[in-house]
C-alpha positions in Angstrom: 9.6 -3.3 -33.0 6.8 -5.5 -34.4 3.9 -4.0 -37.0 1.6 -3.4 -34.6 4.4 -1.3 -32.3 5.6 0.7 -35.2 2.5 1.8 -36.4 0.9 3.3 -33.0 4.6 5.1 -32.9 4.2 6.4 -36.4 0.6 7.7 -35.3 2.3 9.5 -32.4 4.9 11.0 -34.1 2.4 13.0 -36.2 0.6 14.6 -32.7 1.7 17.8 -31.1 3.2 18.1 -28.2 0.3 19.5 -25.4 1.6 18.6 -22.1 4.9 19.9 -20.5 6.3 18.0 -17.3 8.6 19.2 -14.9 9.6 16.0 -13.8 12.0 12.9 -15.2 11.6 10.0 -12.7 9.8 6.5 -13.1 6.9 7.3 -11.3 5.3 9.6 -14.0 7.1 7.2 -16.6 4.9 4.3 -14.9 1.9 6.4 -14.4 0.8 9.9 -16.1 3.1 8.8 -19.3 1.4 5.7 -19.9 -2.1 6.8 -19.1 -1.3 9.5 -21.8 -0.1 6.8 -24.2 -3.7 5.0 -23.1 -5.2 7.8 -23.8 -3.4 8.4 -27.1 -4.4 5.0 -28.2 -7.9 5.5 -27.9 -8.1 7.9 -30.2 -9.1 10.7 -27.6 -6.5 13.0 -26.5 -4.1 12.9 -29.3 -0.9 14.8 -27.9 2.1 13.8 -26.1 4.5 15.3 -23.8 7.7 17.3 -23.5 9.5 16.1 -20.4 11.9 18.7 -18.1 14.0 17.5 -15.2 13.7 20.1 -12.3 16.7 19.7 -11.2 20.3 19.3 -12.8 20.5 15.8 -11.4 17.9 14.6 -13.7 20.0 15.5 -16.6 21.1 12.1 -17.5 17.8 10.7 -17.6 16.9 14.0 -20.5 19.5 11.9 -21.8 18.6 8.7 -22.3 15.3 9.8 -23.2 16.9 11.8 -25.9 18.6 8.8 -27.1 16.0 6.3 -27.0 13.2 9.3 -29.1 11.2 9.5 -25.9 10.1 5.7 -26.1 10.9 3.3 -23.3 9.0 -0.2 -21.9 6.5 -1.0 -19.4 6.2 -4.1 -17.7 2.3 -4.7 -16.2 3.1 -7.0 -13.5 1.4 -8.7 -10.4 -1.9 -10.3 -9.3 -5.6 -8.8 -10.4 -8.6 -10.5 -8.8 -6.1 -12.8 -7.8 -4.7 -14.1 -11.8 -1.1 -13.3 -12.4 -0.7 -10.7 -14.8 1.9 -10.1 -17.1 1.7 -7.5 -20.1 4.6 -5.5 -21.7 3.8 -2.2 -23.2 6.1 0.2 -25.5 5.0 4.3 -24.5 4.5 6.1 -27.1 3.7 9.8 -25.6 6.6 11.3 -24.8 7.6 13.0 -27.8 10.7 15.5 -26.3 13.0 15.5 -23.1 14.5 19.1 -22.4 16.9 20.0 -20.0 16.2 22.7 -18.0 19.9 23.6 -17.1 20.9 23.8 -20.6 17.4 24.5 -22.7 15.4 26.8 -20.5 15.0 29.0 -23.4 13.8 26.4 -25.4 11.6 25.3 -22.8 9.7 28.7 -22.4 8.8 28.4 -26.0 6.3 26.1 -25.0 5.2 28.7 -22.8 4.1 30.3 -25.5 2.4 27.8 -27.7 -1.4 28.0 -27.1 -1.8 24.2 -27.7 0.5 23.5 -24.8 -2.2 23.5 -22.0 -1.5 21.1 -19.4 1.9 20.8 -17.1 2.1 18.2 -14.6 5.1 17.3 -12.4 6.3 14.9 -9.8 9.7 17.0 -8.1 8.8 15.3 -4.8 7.4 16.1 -1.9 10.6 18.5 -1.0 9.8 20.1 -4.7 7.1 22.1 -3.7 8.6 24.3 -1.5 8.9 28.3 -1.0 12.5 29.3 -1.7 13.5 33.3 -1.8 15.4 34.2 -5.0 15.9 37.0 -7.1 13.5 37.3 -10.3 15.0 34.9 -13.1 16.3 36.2 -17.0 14.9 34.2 -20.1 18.6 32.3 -20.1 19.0 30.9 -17.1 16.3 28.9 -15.1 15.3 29.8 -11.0 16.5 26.7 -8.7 13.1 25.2 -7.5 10.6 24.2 -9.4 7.9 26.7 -8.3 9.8 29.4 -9.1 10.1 27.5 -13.1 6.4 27.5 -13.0 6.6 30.9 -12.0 8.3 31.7 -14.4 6.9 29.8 -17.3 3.1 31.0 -16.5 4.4 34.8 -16.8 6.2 33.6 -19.9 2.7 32.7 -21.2 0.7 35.1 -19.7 3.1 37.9 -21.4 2.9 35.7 -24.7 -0.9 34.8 -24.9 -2.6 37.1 -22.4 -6.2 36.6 -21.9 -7.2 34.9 -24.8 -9.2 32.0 -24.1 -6.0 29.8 -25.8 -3.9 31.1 -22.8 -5.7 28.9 -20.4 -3.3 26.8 -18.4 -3.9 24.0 -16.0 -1.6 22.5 -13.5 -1.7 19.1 -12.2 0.7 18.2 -9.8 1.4 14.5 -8.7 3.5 15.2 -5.7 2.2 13.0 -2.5 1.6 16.2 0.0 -2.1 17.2 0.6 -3.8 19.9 -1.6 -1.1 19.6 -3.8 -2.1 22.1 -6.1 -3.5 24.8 -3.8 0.2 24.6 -2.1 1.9 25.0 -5.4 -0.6 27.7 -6.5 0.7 30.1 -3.4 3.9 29.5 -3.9 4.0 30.5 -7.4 1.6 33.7 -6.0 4.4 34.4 -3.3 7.1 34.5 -6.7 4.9 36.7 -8.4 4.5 38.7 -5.4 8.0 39.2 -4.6 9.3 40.1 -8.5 6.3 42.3 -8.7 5.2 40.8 -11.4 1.7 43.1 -11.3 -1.9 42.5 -10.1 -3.1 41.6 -13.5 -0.9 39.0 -13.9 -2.2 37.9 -10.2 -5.6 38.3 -11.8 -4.7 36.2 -14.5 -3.2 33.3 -13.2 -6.2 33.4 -10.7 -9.0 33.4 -13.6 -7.0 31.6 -16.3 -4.9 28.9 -14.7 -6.1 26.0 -12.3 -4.7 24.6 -10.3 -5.9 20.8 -9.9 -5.2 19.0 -6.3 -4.7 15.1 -6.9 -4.0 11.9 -5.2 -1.9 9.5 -7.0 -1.4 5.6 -6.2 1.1 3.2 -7.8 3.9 1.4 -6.7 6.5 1.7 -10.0 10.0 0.5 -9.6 13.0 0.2 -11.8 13.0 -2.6 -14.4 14.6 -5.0 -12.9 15.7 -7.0 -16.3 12.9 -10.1 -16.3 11.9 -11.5 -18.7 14.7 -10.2 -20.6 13.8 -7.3 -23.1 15.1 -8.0 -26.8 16.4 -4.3 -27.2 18.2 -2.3 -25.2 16.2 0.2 -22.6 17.6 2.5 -20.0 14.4 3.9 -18.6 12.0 0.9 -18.2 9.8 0.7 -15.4 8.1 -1.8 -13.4 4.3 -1.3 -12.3 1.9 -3.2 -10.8 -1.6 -3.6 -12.3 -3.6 -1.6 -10.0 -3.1 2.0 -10.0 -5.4 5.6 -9.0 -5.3 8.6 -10.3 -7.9 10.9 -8.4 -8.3 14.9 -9.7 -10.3 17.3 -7.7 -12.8 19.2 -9.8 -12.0 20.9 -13.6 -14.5 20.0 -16.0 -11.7 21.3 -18.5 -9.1 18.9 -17.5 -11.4 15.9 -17.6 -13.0 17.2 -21.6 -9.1 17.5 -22.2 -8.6 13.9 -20.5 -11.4 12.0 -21.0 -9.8 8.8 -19.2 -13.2 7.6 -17.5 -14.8 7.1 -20.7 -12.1 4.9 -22.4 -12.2 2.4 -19.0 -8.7 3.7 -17.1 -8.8 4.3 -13.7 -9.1 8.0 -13.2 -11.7 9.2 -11.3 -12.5 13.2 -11.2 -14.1 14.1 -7.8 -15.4 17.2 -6.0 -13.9 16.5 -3.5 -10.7 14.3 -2.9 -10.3 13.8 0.5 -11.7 10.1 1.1 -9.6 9.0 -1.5 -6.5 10.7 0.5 -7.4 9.1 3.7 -8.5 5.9 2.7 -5.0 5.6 1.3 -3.2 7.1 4.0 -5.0 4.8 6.5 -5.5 1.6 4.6 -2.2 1.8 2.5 0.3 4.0 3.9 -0.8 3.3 7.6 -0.7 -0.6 6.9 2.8 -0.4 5.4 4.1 1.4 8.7 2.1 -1.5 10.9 4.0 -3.6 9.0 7.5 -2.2 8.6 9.1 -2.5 12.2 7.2 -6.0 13.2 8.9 -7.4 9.9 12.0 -5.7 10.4 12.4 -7.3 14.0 11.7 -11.0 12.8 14.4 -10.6 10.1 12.5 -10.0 7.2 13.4 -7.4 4.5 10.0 -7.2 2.1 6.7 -6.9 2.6 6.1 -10.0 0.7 8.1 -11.8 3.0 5.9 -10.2 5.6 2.8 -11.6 3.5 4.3 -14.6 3.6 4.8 -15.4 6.7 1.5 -17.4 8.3 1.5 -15.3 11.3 3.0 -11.8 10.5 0.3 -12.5 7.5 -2.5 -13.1 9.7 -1.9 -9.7 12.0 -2.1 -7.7 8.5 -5.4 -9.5 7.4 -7.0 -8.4 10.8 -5.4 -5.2 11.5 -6.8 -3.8 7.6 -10.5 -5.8 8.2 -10.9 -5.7 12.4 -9.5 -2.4 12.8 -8.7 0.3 10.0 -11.2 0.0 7.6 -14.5 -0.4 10.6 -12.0 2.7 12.7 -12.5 5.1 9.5 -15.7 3.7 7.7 -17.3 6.9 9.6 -14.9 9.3 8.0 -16.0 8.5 4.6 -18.7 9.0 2.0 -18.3 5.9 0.4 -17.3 3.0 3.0 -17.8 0.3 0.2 -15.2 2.3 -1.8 -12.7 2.2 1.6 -13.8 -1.4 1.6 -12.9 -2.5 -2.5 -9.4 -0.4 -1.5 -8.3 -2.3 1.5 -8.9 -5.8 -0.3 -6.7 -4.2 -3.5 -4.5 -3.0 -0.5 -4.0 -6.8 1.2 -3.7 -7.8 -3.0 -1.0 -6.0 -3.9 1.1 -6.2 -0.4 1.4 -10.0 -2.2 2.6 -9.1 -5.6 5.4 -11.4 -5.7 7.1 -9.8 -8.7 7.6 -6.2 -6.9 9.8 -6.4 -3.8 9.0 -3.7 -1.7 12.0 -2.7 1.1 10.6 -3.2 4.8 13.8 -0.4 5.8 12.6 2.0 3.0 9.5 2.1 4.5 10.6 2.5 8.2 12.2 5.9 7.6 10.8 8.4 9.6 9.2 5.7 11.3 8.0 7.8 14.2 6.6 11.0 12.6 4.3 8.6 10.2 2.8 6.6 13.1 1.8 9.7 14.0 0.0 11.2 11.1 -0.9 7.4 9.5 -1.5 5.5 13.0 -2.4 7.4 15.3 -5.7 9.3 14.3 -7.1 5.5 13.4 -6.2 4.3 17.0 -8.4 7.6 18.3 -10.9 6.0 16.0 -11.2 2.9 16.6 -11.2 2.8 20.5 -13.7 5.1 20.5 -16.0 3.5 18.1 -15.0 -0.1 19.7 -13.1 0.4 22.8 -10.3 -1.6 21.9 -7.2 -1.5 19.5 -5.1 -4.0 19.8 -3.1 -4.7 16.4 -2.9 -0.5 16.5 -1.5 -0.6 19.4 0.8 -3.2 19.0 2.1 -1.5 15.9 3.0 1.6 17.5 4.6 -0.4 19.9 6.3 -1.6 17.0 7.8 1.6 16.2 8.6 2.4 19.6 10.8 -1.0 19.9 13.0 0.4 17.4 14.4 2.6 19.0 14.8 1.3 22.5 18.7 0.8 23.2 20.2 -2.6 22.2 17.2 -2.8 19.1 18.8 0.0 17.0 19.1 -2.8 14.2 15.2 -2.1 13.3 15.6 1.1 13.4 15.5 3.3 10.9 16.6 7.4 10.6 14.3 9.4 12.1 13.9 13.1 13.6 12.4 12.0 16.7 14.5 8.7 17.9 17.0 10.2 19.7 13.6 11.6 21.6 11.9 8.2 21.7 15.3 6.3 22.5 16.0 8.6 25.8 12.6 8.0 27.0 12.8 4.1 26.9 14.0 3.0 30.8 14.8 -0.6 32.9 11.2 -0.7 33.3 8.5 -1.9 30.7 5.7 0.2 32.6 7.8 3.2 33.3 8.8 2.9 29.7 5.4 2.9 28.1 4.4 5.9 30.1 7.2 8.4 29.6 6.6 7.1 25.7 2.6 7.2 25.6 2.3 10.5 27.2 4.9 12.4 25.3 2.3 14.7 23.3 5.1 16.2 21.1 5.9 12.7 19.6 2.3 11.6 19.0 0.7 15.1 18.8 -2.1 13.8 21.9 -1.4 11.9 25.1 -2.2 8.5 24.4 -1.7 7.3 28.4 -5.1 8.8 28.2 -6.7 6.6 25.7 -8.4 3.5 27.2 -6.9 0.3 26.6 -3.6 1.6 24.9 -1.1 1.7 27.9 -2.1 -1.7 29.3 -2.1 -2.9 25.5 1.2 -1.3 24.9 2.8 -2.2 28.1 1.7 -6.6 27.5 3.0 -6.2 23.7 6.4 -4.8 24.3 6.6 -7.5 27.7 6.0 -10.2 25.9 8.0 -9.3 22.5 11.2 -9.0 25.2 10.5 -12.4 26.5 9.5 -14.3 23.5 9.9 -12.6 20.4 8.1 -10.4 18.0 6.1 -13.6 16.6 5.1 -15.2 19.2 4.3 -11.8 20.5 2.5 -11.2 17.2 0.1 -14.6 17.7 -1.0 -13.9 21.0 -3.3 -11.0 19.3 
């Protein structure tokens, strides 16, 4: 550890601890950690974190954590404006790692401890979830980690009451929509069912917020270069550009001032254009992309940006198609605009190698919700689709018998697979108009059955490339 090093971790060892997470993994390592650390640097927030795994599995990273004093590497890594970047960082905000199987009790003390203010948590999507269970002693922790919260806000409401110190606000990073208005009714469902009385309701109602968010980073293990000259079990990966939209509290963002010190945080009335914008640009562009690169035997999407024509199809499906299909749904199109160039950017960070087969899971159910809607969009803003269409046809490829090798697991394929038949046309129809795979009848959409019906033809014939350039 050089001067410089040791001295910001001598200046963080003297700050008290305001933030508990319920959460372990790399993302918030690669994201709400080091934006704290940021923060922490600046001079601003001054207060790190006590970190809690939600669920026993987790354990072993309280561990290492534990071991290491909370501190652990991360690696800045990729292309910005198009310049490689490169910049290692040591995180300094983590200043305890609990676990919650073991040191529950220890845990709720922070319940109690007015300075504590802030919890955030990334359990996953399947964390935030309504599970019945009988109300939970001070000893032993409830299995899901809405009834911890649950738990934990009571501790602090029963500790600190309605003083203006028992304020509590929740920020949730998990990637479902109104992320915190979900987790607020589950914990009032909890409270509900362990009658936990209506002016504790009140309370968490007047005294704790609950802050929706959108968060946007790809963070991956460290995967060992450059070589490291210590030792470092929880080091992360990220790549440089990262978003961290909050939807209102003007307490969180006095609390978290990251805006002024130039990170990229952004507090919004409302967060939905952010949510779509990603879920169209990013998340809808990954899918596009997934099952084409998939069935000409690639593995990575930067092998899919790095082939000339499979390259080419991403270019004008995120310029000719998504971005002009949902400029209309937006506030800011210039904003949906600056995204989907950072999008095309980072699909060609050559130093994060992001699985084509991890991102096919589910294939079917997120053409749906990430495709679909666009395609609506765009045909009836421009009358035509093609690269949409094409991708959905895609999706619908893997899972015709004899191309199971593209496929990935999904809910619906046995559905899709028994609808494919001999015929191309008889195919696309039974598969276009089945409303419970694609939640409308896209036979009826102008354009898409012929489109879908010359795209799968000629991938058959001539091969997902070739079928690919003929766009």
């Amino acid at each position: 550890m050089d001067g410089e090093t040791r001295a910001s971790f001598e200046r963080a060892r003297t700050m008290p601890i305001r933030v508990i997470q319920i959460g372990e993994g790399i993302f918030l390592r690669g994201f709400v950690d080091w934006l704290v650390h940021h923060l922490n640097e600046s001079g601003t927030f001054q207060g790190r974190i006590a970190v809690v795994n939600p669920r026993p599995s987790g354990a072993h990273h309280i561990h290492q954590f534990q071991e290491q004093d909370g501190l652990y590497t991360v690696l800045v890594r990729g292309l910005q404006d198009g310049r490689p970047v490169e910049n290692m960082e040591l995180v300094t905000s983590v200043a305890r790692a609990l676990d919650s199987t073991r040191e529950w009790a220890q845990i709720l003390r922070f319940a109690r401890d007015p300075l504590v203010e802030i919890a955030v948590s990334n359990t996953t999507e399947l964390g935030v979830r309504y599970e019945a269970m009988p109300r939970p002693t001070a000893d032993a922790p409830p299995g899901t980690y809405p009834a911890k919260l649950t738990q934990y806000l009571h501790e602090r409401y029963l500790a600190l009451g309605w003083q203006e110190t028992g304020r509590m606000i929740v920020v949730p990073c998990e990637l479902i929509d109104d992320n915190g208005q979900q987790l607020r009714s589950i914990v009032e469902r909890h409270a509900a069912d362990w009658r936990l009385g209506g002016d504790f309701m009140r309370w968490l109602h007047e005294r704790v917020e609950f802050c929706d968010t959108l968060v946007d980073r790809i963070v991956t293990p460290y995967a060992g270069d450059p070589p490291l000259p210590y030792e470092d079990a929880l080091a992360v990966t990220v790549e440089p550009y990262y978003l961290f939209a909050i939807r209102g509290s003007e307490r969180l963002k006095a609390l978290w001032p990251f805006e002024d010190v130039g990170l990229c945080v952004q507090y919004a009335d409302d967060i939905r254009d952010f949510r779509l914008q990603k879920l169209r640009a990013l998340n809808g562009t990954h899918t596009a992309l997934a099952n084409l690169g998939l069935m000409a035997g690639l593995e990575t999407v930067l092998g899919v940006m790095g082939h000339p024509t499979l390259s080419r199809f991403v270019h004008q499906l995120v310029q000719d198609e998504i971005v002009p299909a949902t400029e209309s749904r937006v506030t800011r199109p210039e904003r949906l605009r600056d995204f989907a160039r950072n999008v095309l950017e980072r699909f060609q960070n050559p130093y994060l190698e992001h699985n084509l087969r991890s991102i096919a899971t589910n294939a079917i159910s997120k053409a749906r919700i990430r495709l679909v809607p666009t395609l609506l969009d765009a045909v009836e803003r421009f009358g035509d689709a093609k690269r949409l269409t094409a991708a959905i046809a895609a999706v619908c490829l893997a899972y015709r018998p004899g191309m199971e090798h593209a496929a990935e697991p999904d809910p619906a394929g046995p559905r899709l697979k028994g609808l494919w038949q001999d015929d191309v046309e008889a195919s696309a129809r039974a598969i276009l108009s089945d409303t419970e795979l694609w939640s409308t009848d896209l036979t009826q959409v102008p354009g898409v059955l012929d489109g879908w019906t010359r795209f799968v033809d000629l991938v058959l014939r001539v091969g997902p490339v070739q079928a690919v350039a003929s766009l």
